[in-house]
PyMOL Python script that loads the backbone (N, CA, C, O; Angstrom):
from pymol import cmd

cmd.read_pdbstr("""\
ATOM      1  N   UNK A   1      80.947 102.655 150.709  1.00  0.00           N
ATOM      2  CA  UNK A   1      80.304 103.918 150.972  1.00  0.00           C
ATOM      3  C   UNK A   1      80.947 105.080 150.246  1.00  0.00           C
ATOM      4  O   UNK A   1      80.385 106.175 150.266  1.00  0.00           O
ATOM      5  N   UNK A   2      82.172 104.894 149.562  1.00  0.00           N
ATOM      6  CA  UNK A   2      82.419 105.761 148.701  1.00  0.00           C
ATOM      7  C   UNK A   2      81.689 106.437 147.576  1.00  0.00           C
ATOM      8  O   UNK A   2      81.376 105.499 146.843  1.00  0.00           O
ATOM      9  N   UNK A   3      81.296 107.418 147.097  1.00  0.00           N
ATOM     10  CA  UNK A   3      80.773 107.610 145.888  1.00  0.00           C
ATOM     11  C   UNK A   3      81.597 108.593 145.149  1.00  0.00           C
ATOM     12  O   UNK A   3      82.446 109.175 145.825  1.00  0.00           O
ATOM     13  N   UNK A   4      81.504 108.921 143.772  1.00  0.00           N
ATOM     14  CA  UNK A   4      82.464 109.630 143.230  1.00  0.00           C
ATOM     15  C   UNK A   4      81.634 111.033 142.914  1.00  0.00           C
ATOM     16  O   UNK A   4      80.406 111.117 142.934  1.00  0.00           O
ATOM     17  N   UNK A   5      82.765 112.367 142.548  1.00  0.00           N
ATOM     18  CA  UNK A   5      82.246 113.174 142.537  1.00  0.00           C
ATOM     19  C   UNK A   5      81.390 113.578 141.720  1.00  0.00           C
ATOM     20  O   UNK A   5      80.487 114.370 141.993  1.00  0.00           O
ATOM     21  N   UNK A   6      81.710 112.794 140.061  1.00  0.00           N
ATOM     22  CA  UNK A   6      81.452 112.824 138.825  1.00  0.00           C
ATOM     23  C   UNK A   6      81.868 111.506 138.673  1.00  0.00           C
ATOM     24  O   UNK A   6      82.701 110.901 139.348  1.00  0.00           O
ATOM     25  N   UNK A   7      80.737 110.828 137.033  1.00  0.00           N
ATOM     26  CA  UNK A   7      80.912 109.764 136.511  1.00  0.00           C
ATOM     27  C   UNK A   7      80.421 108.778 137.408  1.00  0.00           C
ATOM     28  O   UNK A   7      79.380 108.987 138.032  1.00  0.00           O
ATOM     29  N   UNK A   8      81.123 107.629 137.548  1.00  0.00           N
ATOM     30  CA  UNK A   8      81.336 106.334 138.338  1.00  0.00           C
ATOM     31  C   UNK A   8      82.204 105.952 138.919  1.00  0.00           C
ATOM     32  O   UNK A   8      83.193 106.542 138.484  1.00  0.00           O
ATOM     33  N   UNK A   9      82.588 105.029 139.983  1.00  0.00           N
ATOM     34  CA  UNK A   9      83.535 104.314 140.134  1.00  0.00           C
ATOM     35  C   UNK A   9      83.480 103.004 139.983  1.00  0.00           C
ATOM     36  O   UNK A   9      82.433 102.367 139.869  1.00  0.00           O
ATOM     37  N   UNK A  10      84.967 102.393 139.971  1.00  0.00           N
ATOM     38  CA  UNK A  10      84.951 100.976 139.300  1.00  0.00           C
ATOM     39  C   UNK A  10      84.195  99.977 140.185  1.00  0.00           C
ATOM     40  O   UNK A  10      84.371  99.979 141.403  1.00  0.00           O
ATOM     41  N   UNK A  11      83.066  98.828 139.375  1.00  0.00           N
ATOM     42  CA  UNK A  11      82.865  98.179 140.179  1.00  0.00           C
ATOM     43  C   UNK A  11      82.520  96.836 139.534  1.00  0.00           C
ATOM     44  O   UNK A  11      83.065  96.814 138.431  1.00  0.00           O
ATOM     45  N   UNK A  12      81.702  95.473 139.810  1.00  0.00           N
ATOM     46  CA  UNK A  12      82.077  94.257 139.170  1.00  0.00           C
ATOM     47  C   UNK A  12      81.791  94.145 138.043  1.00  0.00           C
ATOM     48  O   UNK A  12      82.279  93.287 137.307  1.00  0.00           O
ATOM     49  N   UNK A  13      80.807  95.133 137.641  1.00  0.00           N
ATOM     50  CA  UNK A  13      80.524  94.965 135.879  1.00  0.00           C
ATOM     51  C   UNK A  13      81.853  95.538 135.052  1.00  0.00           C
ATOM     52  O   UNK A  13      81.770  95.589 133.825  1.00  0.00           O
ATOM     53  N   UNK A  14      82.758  95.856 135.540  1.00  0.00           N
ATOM     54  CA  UNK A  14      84.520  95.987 134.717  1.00  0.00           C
ATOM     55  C   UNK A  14      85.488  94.884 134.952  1.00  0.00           C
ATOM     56  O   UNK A  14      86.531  94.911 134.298  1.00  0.00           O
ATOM     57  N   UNK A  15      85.302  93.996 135.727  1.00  0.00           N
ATOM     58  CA  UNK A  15      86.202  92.784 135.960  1.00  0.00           C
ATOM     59  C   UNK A  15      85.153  91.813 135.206  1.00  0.00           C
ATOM     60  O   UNK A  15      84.226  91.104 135.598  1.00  0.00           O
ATOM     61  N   UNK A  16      85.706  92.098 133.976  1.00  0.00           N
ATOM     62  CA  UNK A  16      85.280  90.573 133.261  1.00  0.00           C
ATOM     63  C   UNK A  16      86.130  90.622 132.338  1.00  0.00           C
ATOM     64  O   UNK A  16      86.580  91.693 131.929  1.00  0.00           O
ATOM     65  N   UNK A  17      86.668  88.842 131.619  1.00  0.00           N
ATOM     66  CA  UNK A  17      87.778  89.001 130.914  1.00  0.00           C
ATOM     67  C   UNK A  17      87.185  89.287 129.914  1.00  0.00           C
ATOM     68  O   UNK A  17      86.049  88.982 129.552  1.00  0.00           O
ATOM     69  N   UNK A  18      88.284  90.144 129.243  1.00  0.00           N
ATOM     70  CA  UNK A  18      89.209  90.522 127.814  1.00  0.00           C
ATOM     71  C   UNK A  18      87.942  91.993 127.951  1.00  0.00           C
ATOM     72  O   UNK A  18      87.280  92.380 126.988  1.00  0.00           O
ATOM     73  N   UNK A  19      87.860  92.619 129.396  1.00  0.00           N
ATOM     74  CA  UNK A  19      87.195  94.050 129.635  1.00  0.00           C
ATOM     75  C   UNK A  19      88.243  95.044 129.039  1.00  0.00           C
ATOM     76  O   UNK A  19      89.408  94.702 129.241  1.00  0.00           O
ATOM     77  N   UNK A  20      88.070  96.162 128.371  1.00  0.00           N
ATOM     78  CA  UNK A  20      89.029  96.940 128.019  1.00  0.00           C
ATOM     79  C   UNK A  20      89.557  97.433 129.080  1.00  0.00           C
ATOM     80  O   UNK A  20      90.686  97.867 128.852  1.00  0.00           O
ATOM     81  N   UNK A  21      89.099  97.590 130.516  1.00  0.00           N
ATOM     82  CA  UNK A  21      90.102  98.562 130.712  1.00  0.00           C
ATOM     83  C   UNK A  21      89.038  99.855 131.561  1.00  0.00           C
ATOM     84  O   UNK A  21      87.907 100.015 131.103  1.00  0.00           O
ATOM     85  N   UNK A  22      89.413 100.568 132.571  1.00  0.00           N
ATOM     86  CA  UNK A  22      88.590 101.877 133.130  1.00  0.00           C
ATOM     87  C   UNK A  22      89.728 102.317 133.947  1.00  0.00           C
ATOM     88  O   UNK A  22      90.817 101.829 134.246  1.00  0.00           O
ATOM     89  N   UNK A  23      89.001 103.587 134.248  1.00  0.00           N
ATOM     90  CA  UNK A  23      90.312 104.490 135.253  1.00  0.00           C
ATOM     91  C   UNK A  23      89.146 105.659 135.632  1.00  0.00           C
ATOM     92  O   UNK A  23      88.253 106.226 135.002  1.00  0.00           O
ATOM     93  N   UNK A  24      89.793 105.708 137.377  1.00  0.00           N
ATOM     94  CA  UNK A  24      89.035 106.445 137.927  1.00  0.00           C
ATOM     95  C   UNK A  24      90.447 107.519 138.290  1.00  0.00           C
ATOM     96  O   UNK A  24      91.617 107.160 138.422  1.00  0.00           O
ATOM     97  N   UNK A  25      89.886 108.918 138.393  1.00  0.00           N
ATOM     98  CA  UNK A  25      91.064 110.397 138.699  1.00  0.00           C
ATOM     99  C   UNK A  25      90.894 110.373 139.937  1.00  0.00           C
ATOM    100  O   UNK A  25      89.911 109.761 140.355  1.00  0.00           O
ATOM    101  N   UNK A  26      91.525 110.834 140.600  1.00  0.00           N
ATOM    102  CA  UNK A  26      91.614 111.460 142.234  1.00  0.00           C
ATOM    103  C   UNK A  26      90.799 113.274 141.738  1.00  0.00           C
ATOM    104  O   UNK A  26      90.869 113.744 140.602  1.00  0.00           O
ATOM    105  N   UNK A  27      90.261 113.807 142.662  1.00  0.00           N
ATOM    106  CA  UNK A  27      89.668 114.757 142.327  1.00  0.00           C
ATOM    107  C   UNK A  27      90.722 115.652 142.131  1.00  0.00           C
ATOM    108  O   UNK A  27      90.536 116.356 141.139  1.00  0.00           O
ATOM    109  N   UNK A  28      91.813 115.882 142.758  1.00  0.00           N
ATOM    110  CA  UNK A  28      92.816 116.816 143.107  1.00  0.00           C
ATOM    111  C   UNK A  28      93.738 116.539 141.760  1.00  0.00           C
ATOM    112  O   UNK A  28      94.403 117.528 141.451  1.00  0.00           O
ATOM    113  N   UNK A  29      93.914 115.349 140.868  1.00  0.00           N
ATOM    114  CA  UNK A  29      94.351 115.658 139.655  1.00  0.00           C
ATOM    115  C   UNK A  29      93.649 116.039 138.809  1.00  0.00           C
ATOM    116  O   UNK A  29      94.207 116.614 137.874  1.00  0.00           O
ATOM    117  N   UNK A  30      91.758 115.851 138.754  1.00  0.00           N
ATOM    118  CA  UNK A  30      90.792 115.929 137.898  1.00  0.00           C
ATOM    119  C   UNK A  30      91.163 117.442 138.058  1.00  0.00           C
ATOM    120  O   UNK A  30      91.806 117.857 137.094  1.00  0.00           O
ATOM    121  N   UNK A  31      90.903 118.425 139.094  1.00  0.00           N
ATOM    122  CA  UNK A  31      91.048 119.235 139.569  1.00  0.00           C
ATOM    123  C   UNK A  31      92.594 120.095 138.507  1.00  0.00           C
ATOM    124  O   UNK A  31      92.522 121.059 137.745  1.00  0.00           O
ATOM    125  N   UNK A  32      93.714 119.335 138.856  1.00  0.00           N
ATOM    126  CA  UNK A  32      95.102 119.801 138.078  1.00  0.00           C
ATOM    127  C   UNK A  32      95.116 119.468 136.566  1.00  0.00           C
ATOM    128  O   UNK A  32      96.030 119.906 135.868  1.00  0.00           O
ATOM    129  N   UNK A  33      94.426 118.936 136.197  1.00  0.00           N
ATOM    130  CA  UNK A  33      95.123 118.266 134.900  1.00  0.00           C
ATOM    131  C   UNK A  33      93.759 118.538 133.806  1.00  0.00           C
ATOM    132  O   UNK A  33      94.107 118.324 132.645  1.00  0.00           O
ATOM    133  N   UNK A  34      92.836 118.806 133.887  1.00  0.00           N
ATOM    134  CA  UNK A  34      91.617 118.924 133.511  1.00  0.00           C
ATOM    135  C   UNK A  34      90.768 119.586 134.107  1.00  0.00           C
ATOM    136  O   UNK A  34      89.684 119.003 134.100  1.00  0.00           O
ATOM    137  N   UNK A  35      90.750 120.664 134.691  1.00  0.00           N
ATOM    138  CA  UNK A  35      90.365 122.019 135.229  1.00  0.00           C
ATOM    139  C   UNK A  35      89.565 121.949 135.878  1.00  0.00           C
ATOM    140  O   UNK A  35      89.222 123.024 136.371  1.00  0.00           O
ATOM    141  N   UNK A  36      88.762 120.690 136.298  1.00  0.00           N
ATOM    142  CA  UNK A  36      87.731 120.465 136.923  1.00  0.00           C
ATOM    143  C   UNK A  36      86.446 119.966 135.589  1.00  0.00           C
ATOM    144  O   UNK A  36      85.292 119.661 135.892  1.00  0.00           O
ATOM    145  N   UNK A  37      86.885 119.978 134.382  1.00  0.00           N
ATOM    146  CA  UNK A  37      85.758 119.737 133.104  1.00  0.00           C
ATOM    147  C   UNK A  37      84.982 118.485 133.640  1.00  0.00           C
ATOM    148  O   UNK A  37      85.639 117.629 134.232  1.00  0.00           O
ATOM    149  N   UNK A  38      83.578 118.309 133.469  1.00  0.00           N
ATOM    150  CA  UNK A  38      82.827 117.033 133.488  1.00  0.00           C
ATOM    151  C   UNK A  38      83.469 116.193 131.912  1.00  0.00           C
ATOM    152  O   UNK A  38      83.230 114.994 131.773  1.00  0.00           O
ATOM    153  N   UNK A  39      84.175 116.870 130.945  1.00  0.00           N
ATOM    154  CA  UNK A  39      83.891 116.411 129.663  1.00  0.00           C
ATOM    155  C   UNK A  39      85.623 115.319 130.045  1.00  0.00           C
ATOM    156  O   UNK A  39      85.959 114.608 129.097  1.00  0.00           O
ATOM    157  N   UNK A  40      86.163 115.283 130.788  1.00  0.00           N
ATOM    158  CA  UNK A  40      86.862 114.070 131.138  1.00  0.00           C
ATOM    159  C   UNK A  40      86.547 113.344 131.571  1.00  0.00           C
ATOM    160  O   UNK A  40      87.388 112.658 132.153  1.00  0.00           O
ATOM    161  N   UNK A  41      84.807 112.837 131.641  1.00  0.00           N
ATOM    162  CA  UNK A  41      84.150 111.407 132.084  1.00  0.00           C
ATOM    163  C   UNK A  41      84.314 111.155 130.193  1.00  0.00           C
ATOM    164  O   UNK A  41      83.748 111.947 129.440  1.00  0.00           O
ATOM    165  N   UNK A  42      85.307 109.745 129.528  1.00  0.00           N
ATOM    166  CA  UNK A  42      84.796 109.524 128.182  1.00  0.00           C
ATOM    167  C   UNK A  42      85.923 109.805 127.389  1.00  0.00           C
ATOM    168  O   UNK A  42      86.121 109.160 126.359  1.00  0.00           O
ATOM    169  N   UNK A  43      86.766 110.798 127.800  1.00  0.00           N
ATOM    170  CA  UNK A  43      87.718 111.074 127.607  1.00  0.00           C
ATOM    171  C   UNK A  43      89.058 109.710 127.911  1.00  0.00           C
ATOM    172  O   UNK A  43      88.792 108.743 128.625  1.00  0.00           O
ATOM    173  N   UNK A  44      90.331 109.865 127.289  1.00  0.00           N
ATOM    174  CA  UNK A  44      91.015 108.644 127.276  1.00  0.00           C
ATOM    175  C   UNK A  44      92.692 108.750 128.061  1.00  0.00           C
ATOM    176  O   UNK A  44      93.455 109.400 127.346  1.00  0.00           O
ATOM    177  N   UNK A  45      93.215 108.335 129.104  1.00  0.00           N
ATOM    178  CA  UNK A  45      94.157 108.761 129.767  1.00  0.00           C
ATOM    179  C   UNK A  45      95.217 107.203 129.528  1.00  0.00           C
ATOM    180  O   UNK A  45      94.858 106.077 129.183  1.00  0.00           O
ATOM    181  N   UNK A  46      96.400 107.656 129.825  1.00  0.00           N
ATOM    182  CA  UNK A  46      97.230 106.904 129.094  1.00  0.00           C
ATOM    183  C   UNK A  46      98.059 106.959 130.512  1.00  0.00           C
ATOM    184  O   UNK A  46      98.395 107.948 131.162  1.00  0.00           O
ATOM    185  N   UNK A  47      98.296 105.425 130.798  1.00  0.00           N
ATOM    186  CA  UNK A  47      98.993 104.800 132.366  1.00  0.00           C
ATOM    187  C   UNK A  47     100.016 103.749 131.676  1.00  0.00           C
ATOM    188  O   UNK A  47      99.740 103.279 130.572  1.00  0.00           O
ATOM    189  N   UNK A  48     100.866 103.495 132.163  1.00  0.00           N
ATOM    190  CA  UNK A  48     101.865 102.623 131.739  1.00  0.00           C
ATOM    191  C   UNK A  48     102.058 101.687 130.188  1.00  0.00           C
ATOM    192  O   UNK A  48     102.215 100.502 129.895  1.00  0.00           O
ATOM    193  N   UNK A  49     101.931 103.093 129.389  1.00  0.00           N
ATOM    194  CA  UNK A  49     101.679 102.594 127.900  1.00  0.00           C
ATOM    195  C   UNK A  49     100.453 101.833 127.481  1.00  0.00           C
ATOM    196  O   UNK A  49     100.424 101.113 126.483  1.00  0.00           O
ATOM    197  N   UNK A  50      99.349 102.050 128.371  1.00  0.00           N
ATOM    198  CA  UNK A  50      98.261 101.737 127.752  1.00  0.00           C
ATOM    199  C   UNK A  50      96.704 102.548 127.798  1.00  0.00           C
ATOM    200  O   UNK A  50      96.899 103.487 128.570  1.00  0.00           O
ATOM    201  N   UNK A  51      95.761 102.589 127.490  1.00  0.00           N
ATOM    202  CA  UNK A  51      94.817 103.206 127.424  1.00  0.00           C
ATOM    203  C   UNK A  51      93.729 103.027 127.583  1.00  0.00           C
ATOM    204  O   UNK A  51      93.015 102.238 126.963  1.00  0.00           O
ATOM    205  N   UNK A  52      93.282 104.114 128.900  1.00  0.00           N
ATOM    206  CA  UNK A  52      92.270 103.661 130.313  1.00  0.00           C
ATOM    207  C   UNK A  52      91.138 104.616 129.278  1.00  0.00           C
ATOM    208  O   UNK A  52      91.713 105.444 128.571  1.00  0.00           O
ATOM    209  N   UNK A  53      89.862 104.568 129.169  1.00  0.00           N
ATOM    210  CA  UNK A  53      88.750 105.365 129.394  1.00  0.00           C
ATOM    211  C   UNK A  53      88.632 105.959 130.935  1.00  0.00           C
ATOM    212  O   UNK A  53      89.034 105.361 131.933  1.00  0.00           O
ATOM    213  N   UNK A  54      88.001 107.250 130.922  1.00  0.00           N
ATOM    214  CA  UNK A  54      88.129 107.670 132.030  1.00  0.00           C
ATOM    215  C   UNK A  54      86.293 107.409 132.733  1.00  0.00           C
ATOM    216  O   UNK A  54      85.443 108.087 132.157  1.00  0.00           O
ATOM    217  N   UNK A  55      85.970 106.814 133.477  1.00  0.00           N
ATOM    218  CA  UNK A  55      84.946 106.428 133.804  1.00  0.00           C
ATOM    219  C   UNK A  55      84.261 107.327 135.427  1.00  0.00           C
ATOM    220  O   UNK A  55      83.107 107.326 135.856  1.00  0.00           O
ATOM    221  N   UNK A  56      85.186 107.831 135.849  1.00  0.00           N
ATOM    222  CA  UNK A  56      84.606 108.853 137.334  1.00  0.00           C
ATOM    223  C   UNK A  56      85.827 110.033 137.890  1.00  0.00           C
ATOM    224  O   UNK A  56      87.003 110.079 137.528  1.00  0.00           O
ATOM    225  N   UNK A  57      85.345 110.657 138.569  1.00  0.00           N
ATOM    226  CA  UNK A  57      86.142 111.012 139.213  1.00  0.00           C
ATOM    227  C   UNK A  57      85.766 110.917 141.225  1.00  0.00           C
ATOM    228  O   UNK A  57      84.691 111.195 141.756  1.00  0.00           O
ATOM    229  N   UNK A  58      87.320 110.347 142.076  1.00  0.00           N
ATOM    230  CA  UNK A  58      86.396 110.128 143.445  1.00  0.00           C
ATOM    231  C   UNK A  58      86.221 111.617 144.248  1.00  0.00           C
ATOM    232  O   UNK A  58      86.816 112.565 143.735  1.00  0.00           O
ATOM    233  N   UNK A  59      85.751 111.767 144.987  1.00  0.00           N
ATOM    234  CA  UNK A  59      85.147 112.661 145.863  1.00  0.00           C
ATOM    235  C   UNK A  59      85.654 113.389 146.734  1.00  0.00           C
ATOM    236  O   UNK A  59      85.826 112.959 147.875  1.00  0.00           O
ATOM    237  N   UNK A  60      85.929 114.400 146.442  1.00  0.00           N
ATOM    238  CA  UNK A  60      86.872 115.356 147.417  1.00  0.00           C
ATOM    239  C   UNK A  60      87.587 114.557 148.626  1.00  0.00           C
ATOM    240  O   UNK A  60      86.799 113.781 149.166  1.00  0.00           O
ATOM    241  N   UNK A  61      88.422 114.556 148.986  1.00  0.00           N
ATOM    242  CA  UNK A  61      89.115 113.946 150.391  1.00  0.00           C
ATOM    243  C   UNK A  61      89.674 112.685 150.304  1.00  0.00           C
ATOM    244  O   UNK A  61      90.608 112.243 150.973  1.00  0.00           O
ATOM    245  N   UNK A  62      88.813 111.939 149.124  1.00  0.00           N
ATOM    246  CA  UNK A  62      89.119 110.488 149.300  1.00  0.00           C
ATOM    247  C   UNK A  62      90.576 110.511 148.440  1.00  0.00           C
ATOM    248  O   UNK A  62      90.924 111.045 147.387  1.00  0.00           O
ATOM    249  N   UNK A  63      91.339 109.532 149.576  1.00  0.00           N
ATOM    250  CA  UNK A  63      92.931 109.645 148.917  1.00  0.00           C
ATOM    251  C   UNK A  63      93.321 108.146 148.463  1.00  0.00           C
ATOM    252  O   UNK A  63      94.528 108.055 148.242  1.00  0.00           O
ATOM    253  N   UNK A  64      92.527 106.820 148.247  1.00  0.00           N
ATOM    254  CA  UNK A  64      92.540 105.550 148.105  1.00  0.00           C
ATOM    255  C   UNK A  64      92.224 104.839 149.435  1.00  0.00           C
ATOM    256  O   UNK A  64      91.855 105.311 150.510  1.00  0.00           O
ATOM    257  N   UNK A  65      92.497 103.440 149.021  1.00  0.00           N
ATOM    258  CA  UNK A  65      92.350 102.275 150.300  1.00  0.00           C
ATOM    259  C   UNK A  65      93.186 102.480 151.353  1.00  0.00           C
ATOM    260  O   UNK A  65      92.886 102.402 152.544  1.00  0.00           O
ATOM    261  N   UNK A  66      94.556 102.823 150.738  1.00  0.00           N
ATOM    262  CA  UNK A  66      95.628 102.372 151.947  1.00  0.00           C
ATOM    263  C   UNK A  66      96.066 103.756 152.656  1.00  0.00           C
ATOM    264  O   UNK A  66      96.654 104.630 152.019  1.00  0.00           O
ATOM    265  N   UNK A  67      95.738 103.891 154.015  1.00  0.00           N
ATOM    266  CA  UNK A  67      96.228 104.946 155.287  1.00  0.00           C
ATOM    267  C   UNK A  67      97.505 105.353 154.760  1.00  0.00           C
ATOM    268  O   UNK A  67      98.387 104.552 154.451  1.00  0.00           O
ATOM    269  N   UNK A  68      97.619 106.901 154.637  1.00  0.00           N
ATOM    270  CA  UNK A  68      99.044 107.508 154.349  1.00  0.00           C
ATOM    271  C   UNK A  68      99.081 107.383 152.696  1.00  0.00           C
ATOM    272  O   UNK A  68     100.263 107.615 152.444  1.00  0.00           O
ATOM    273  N   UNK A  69      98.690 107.241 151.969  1.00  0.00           N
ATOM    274  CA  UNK A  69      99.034 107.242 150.355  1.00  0.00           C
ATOM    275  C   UNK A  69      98.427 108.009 149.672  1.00  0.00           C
ATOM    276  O   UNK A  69      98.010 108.915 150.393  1.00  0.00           O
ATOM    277  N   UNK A  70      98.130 108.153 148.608  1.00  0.00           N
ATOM    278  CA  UNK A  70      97.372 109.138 147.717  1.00  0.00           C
ATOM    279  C   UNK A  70      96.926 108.026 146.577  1.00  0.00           C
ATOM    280  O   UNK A  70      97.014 106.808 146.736  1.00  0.00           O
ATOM    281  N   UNK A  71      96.500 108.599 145.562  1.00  0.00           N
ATOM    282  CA  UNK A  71      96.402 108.415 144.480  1.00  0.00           C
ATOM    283  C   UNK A  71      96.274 109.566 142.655  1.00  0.00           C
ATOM    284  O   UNK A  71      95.534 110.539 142.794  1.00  0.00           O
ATOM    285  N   UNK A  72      96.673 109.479 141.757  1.00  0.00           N
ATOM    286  CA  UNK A  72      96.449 110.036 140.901  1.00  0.00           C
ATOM    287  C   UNK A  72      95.606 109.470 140.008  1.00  0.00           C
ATOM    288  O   UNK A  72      95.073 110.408 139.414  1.00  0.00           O
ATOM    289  N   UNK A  73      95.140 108.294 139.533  1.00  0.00           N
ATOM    290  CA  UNK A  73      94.200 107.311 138.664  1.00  0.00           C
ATOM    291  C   UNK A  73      94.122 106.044 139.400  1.00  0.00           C
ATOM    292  O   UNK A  73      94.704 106.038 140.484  1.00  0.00           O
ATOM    293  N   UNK A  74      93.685 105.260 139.134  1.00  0.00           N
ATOM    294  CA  UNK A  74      93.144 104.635 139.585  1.00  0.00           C
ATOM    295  C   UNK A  74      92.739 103.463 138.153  1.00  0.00           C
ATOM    296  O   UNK A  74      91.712 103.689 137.513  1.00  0.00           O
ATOM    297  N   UNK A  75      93.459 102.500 137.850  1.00  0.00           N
ATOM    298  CA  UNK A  75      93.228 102.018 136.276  1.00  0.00           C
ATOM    299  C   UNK A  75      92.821 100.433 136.898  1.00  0.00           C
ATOM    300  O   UNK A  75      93.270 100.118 138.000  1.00  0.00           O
ATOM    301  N   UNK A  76      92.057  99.587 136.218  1.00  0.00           N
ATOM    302  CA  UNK A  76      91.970  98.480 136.317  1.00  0.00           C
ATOM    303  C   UNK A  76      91.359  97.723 134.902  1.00  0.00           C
ATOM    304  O   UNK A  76      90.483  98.074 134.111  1.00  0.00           O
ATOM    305  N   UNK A  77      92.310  96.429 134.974  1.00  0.00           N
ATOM    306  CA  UNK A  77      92.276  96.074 133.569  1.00  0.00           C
ATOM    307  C   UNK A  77      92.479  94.850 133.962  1.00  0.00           C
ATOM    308  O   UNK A  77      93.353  94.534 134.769  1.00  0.00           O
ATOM    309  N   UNK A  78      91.149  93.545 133.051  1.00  0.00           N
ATOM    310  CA  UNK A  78      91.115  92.461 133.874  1.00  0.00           C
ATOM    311  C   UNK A  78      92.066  91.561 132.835  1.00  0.00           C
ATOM    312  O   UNK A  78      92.192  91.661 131.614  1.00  0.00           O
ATOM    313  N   UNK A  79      92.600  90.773 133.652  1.00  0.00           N
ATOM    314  CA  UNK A  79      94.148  90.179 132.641  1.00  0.00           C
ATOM    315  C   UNK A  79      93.220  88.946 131.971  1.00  0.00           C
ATOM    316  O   UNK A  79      92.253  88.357 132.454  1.00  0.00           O
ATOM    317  N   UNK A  80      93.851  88.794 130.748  1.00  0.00           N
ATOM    318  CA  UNK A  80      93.259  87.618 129.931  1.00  0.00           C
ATOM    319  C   UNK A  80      94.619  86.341 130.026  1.00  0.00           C
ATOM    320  O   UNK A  80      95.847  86.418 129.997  1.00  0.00           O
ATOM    321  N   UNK A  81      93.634  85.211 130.148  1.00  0.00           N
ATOM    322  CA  UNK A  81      95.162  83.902 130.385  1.00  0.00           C
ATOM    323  C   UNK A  81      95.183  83.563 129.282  1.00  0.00           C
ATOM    324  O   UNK A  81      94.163  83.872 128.666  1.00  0.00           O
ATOM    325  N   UNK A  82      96.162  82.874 128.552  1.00  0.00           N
ATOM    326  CA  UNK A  82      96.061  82.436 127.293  1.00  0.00           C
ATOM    327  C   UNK A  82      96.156  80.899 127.232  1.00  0.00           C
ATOM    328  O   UNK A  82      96.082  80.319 126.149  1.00  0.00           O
TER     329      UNK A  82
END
""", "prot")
cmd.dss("prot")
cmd.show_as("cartoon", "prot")
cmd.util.cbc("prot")
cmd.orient("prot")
């Protein structure tokens, strides 16, 4: 029942292997770090030396899954086995 404020959020059409890669903002960094611009849906954010497309931002209040935590991105990247 989540929806995001802008863009999308991640869902099964990004878990497929050798997927590049997506990242969703918390509004409150979309908010800090990018002024609130729509033009950071497309735009490219950089998480533990690698590089997310930015695909949504979530919806005022929402702070992730887990009670008590936050979030700043939100990256998912489906692992390839070799």
């Amino acid at each position: 029942g989540v929806r995001p404020a802008i863009g999308r959020l991640i869902d099964r059409s990004d878990d497929k292997r050798g997927h590049s890669g997506v990242a969703v903002l918390s509004y409150s960094f979309w908010q800090d770090h990018y002024a609130g611009a729509e033009s950071a849906i497309g735009s490219t954010i950089w998480l533990s030396n690698s590089s997310y497309p930015i695909i949504g931002v979530s919806a005022p209040g929402f702070n992730g899954l887990d009670v008590g935590s936050k979030f700043d991105a939100f990256a998912m990247r489906t692992q390839v086995a070799w």
